[in-house]
GUTISE-258949 format. One record per residue (C-alpha): residue in three letters; residue number from 0; x, y, z. Coordinates in steps of 0.1 Angstrom, whole numbers, plus 2048, in hexadecimal, padded with zeros to 3 digits. Example, Ala and Ser with C-alpha at 12.3 -4.5 7.8 and 13.67 -1.06 7.14 Angstrom:
['ALA' 0 [87B 7D3 84E]]
['SER' 1 [889 7F5 847]]
This chain:
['UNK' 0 [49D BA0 796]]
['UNK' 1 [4BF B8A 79A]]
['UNK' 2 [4CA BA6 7B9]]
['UNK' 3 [4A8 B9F 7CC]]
['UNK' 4 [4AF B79 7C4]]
['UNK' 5 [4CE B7A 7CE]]
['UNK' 6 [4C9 B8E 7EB]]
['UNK' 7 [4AA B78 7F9]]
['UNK' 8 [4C0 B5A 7F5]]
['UNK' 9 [4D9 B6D 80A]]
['UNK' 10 [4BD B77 826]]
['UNK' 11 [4B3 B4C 825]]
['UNK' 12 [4D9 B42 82A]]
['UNK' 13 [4E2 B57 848]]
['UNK' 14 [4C4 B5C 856]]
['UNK' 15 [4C4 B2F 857]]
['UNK' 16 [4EF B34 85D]]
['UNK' 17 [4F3 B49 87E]]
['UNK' 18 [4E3 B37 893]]
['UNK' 19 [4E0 B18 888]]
['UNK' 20 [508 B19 87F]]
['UNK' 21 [50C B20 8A7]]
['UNK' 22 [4FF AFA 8AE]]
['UNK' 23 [513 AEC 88C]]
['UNK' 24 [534 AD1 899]]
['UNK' 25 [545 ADC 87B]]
['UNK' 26 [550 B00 878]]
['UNK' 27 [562 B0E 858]]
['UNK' 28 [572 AF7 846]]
['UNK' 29 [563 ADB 854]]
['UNK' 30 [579 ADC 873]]
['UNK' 31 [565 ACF 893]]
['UNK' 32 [55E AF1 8A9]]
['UNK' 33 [555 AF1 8CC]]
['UNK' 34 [532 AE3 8DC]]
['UNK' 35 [52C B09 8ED]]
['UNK' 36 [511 B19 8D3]]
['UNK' 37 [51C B40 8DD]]
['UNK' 38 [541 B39 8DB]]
['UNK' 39 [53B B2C 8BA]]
['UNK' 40 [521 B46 8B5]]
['UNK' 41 [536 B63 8BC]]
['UNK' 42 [559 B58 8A8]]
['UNK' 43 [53F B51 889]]
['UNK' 44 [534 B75 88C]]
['UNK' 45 [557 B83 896]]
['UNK' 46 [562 B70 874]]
['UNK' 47 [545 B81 861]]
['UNK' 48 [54B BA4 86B]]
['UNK' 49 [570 BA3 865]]
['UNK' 50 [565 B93 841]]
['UNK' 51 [551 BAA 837]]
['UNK' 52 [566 BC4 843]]
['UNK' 53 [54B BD7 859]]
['UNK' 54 [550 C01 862]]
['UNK' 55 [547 C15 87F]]
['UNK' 56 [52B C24 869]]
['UNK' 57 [51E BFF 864]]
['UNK' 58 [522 BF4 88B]]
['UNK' 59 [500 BFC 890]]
['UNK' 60 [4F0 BE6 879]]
['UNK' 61 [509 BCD 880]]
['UNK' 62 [504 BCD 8A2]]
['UNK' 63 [4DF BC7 89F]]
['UNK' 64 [4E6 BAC 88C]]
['UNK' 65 [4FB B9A 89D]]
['UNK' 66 [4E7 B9E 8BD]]
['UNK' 67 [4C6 B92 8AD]]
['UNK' 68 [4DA B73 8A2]]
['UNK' 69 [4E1 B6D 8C8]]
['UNK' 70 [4C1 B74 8D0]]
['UNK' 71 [4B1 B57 8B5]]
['UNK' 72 [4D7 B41 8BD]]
['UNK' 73 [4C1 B44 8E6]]
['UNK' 74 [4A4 B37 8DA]]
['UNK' 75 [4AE B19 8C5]]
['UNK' 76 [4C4 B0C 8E1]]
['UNK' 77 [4A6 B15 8F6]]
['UNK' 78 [48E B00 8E3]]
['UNK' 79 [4A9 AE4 8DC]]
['UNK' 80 [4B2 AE0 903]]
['UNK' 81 [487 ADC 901]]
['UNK' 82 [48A AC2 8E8]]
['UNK' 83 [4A3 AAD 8FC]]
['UNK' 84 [490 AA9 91C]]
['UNK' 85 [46F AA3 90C]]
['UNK' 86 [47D A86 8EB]]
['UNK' 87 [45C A7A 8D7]]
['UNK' 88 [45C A53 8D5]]
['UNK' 89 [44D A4D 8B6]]
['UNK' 90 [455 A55 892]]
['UNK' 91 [438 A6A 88F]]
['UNK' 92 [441 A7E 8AD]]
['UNK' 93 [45F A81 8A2]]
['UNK' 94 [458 A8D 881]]
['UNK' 95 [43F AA6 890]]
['UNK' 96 [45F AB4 8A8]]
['UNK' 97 [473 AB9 88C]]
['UNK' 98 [457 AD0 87A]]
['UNK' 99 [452 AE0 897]]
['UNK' 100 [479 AE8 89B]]
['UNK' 101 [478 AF3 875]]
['UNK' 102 [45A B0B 87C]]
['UNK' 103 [46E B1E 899]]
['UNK' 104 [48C B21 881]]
['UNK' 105 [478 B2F 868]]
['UNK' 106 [46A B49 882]]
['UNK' 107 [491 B4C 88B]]
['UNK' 108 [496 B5B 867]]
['UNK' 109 [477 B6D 867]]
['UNK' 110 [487 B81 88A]]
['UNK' 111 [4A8 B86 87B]]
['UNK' 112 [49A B92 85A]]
['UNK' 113 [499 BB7 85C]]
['UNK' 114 [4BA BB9 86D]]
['UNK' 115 [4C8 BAA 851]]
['UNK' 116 [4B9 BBB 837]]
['UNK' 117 [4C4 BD8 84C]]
['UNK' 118 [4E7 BCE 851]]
['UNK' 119 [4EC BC2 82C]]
['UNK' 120 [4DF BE7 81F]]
['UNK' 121 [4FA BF6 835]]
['UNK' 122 [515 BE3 821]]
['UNK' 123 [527 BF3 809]]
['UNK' 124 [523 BDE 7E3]]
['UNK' 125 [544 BCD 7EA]]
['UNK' 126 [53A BC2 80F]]
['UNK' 127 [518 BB7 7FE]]
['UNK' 128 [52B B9F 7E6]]
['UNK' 129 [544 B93 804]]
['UNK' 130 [522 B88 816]]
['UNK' 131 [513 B7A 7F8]]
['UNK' 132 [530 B61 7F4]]
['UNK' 133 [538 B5A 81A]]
['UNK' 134 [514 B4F 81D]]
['UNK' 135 [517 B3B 7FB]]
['UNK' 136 [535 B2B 80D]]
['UNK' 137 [52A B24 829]]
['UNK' 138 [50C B0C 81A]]
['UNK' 139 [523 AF9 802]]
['UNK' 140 [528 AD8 80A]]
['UNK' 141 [541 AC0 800]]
């Protein structure tokens, strides 16, 4: 019971991480990152393949991955360029944007789920572990 825990806790964090962390001013460390979401997008993933130490037999999974994060990274800069030009006026409105905005995010994770559960099944134990904790890291904050 604690592995499926721990793994649907892992599915939440990156599936909210990727591409959310693409529109996030602070990369690692806290260090502000550039205002382009792919650039930031692509050295996140760049960071999390060479950290989990991914092999040729695991580039497929990977790679699915990684482009169904780019895919849902589209989208949410899609729907927050949308945002921008049309800004609600009223609390209300605004509260109503921002459930909206949570409701595509959740469909985000719901897209990138199977590629995930794909990609973390393709991972040896120790890769498993490496991902558990650089997804742990990445939501700790000071």
């Amino acid at each position: 019971m604690k592995k499926i825990g721990k793994t649907l806790l892992a599915i939440v964090i990156i599936g909210l991480a990727v591409p959310a962390y693409a529109y996030s001013p602070c990369g690692p460390g806290g260090k502000m990152q550039e205002r382009n979401p792919e650039a930031n997008l692509d050295k996140h993933l760049a960071r999390m393949k060479e950290a989990l130490g991914i092999t040729p037999d695991q580039e497929g999974p990977w790679n699915e991955y990684a482009q169904k994060a780019k895919g849902e990274m589209e989208k949410m800069r899609d729907a927050m360029r949308e945002a921008r030009q049309d800004m609600p006026q009223t609390a209300p409105q605004r509260f109503d944007r921002r459930i909206e905005m949570m409701k595509r995010r959740i469909a985000s994770l719901e897209n990138m789920d199977e590629a995930f559960k794909r990609l973390y099944g393709a991972l040896t134990p120790q890769q498993q572990a490496a991902a558990d904790k650089h997804f742990m890291m990445m939501h700790r904050h000071p």
